[in-house]
Each structure stands twice: as C-alpha cells, then as structure tokens.
N, C-alpha and C positions, 0 to 999 in steps of 0.2 A: 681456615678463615683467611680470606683475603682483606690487604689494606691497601689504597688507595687514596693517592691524596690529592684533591686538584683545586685549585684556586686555595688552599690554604687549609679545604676542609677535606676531613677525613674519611673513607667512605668503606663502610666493611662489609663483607658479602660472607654470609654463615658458608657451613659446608650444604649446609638442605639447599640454599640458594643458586650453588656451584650445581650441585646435584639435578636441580629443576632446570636448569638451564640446559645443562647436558643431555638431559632426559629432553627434550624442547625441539633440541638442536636436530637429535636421532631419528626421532620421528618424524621430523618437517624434510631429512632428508631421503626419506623413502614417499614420499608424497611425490607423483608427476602429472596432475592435474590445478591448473592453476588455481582455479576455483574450491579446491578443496584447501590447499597450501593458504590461500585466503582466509578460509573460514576455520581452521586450524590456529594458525599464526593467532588472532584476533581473540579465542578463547584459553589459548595456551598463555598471552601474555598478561592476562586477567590474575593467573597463578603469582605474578611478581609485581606487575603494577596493575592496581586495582584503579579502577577507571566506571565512568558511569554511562558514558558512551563513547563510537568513535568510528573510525573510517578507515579503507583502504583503497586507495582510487588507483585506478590503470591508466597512463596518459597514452596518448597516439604522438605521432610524429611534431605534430602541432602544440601539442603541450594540451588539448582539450581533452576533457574526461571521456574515456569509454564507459557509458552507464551499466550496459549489461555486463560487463567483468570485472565491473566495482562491488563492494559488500561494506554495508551500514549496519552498527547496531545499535539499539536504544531510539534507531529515528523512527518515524512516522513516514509511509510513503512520499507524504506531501512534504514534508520535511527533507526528504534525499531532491526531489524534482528542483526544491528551492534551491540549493545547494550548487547541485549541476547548471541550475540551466542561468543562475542568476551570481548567487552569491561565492562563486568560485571565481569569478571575475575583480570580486570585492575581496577576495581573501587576502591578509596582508603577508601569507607564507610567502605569496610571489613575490615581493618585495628582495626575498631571497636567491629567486630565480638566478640572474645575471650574475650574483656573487659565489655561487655555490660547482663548482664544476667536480667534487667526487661526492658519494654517499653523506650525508652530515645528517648530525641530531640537531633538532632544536627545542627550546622551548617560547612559547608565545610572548609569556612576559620577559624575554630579552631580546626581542624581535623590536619591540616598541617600548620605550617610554609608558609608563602606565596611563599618565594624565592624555597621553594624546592615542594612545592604543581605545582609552575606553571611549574617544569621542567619534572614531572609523564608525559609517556606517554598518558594516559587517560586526561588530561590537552591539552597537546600539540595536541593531534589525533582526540579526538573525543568533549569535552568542548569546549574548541576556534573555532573549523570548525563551530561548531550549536551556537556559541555564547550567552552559557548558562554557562559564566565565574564565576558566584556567586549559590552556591545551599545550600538549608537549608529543614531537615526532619525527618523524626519519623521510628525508628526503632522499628516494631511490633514483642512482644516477648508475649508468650503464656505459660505458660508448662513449663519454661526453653528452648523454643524450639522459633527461631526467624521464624514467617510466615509471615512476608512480611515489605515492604520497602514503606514507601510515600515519592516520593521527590520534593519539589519546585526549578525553575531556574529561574534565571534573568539574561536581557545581563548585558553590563557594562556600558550600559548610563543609566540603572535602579536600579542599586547600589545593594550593598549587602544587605542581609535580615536584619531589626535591632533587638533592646531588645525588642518590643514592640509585632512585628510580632513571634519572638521566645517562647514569653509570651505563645500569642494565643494555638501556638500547643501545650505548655505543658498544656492550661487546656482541649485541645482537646484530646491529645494522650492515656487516658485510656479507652474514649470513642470509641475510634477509634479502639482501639483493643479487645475492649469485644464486639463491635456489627460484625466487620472481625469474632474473632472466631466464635460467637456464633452462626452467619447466616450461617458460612462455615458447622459446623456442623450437621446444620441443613438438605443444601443443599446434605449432603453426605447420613444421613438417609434416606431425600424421596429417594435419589439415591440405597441405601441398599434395600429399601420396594418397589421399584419398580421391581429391578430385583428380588425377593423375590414372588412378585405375578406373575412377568411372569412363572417365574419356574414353580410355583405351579397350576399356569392355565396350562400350560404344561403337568403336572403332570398325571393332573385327567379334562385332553380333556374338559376346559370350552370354553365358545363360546368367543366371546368376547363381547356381551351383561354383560355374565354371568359373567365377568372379570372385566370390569366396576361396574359391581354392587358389587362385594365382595370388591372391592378398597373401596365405598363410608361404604359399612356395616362395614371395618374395621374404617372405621375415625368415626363412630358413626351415621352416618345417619340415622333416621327412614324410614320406608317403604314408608310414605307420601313425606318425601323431596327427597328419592331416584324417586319415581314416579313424584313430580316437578320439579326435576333436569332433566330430560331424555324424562318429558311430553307423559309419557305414563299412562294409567290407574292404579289403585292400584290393581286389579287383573293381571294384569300383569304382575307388582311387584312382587307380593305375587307367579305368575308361574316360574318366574326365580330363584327368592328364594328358592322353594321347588326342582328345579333343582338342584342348587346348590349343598340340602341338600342330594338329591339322588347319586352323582355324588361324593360326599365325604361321604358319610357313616353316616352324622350326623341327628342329629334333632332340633336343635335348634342354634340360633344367637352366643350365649358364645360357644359353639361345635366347631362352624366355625371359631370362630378366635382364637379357641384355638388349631384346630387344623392348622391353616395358622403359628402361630405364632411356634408351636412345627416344622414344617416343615420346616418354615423360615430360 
C-alpha cells in the first residue's frame, strides 16, 4: 500500500491498485496505433476511475480538434459534432491554456468557482443537458505544444472526482503523454514512407509486386522472409529483385535504399 498525502489529505493506493496500473502501463506500451492507444487508454481507465462518460481529443498546431482522431464515449453523434464544432470554443479548460506549459491534471470544480462555473454557458448549454455536471482530466503538452485533452465526467448522483482518483491520473499523465506523442509520430512516418514509395514506384514504373517488395527490403527483410511473407519461391524473389535493380539503375540492396531514401 501506498500513502500519499497532499494538501493535508491522505491518499492510499491498495497493492490490486499498484498492480492495475502496472498492468495499464504494459499494455498501452506495446500499442503503436494511435487510435487503438486511444480507445484502450479510455476503457483501461474505467478499471480505476469509474466515470459515465468522457473524451480524448487530438489538437493540431492551432490548438483546434482533429475530429477523426478523437474518441467519445457515452456521447451521441450529435452530441460529439456539438462539442467540436461549437462548444470547444465555450469550454472553460482553455482558461488553462496560457498557464499550463507541461503535462497537468485538472479537475473542473477547481478551474472555477462553483457559483460562477455553473452560470458559463458551456455549464448551462451543453454540461447539464448530457448531465456530465463534475469533470476531471489531463492536459497533454509535448514540445511546449499542448496535443491533446483526456477528460473524465460524472452525473451528479456520482459525485465529483476525489484526491485519490486525481492521484491516479497524475501518476498516469506522463505516461499518457510520451506514448500519444511517440506513437503519433510514429504513425505520421509510416504515413511519410508511404507516400514516399508510392512516389517513387511512380517514378521508375514498378508493378506493384515490385512495390511490395522494395516496402519489405526497405524495413530489412531478407530474400527468404520476403519469399515467406508473399509465399512465393526464392527464385522469384531473386526475379523481382533483379527487376527492381534494372528499373532503378542499381546493383545492389544498400543502392536501392539508397537510392529510395535520396529520392524520398
């Protein structure tokens, strides 16, 4: 058991708890799809703090939502659209924008004053309609650059987030934000080397046998696992390779990706 004491209260974490976390941790770090990391993260943290609904938003450089690489649970289509297109502008997290330059936890009801938090039209319009009155969450900051929002809700027969649940995501949130960046970046390179070899197959008229095959020789394939991956013979292999090499001017393996990479 962990003990923890902050602002005066005491905050204890069982060993199942250490254990669930750990177990949390393992898994989200063999995830390299952001979208899966997303929609993982969102039911894994259900395990520790239970919540009724809640968000994961991806910003761009501008600080405006990417919709399609966000994930909502508990909402209503119509309900996510409102959100993005409207009441993200209303939300009072930004408030925190300009003061916040690393990773930080928040929770809502210390954001604002309660008398004057519940009279925000984001409060009145869109909070109270979904009955997501209490929300607590992790501002993901990279670079000096904030990329994205996780927020937890509860109604109000579910009570506000406490110290204990607030604990959690601060020993979550730097986890949370080095595996977001790192798989995002990762996601944007294959995206880079993809369009990168379509180009270059483009280029110099390869088939698309022969397209496949320069993908696998660039990530290190030998001619045997390219031949077990595609289940064709190794002289086969060996004909499309030499294709290849006719077709780009080269003679050998390092040629070819040296020249892919110089083109790239």
């Amino acid at each position: 058991m962990l003990i923890y004491a902050e602002e005066g209260v005491i905050v204890l974490l069982t060993e199942n708890e250490w254990n669930a976390i750990n177990n949390i941790l393992l898994e989200l770090y063999t995830i390299d799809a952001p979208d899966k990391f997303i929609n993982k993260i969102m039911k894994f943290i259900k395990m520790l703090i239970p919540y009724t609904k809640g968000w994961f938003i991806i910003l761009n450089d501008d600080q405006e939502i990417i919709g399609e690489k966000s994930y909502f649970t508990g909402f209503d289509k119509s309900s996510e659209n409102k959100y993005i297109n409207f009441y993200y502008q209303e939300d009072y997290i930004k408030y925190l924008y300009d003061f916040t330059s690393e990773t930080s936890v928040y929770r809502d009801t210390n954001i604002l004053e309660k008398d004057i938090r519940e009279k925000t039209d984001f409060y009145i319009e869109f909070l109270k309609p979904e009955n997501i009155v209490f929300g607590c969450g992790i501002i993901l900051i990279k670079n000096s650059r904030i990329i994205g929002i996780f927020n937890l809700f509860r109604n109000e027969d579910a009570g506000d987030f406490n110290k204990k649940e607030i604990y959690i995501l601060n020993v979550l949130k730097k986890h949370i934000e080095n595996i977001l960046y790192n798989i995002t970046q990762l996601s944007c390179d294959k995206m880079s080397i993809g369009k990168s070899i379509d180009i270059f197959s483009s280029e110099y008229h390869l088939t698309v046998r022969e397209t496949e095959i320069l993908k696998l020789i660039n990530k290190g394939y030998s001619n045997r696992e390219i031949s077990d991956k595609f289940v064709i013979s190794l002289s086969t292999t060996k004909k499309h390779i030499y294709n290849l090499y006719n077709k780009t001017g080269v003679s050998s393996r390092s040629q070819l990706i040296s020249l892919f990479l110089d083109r790239g």
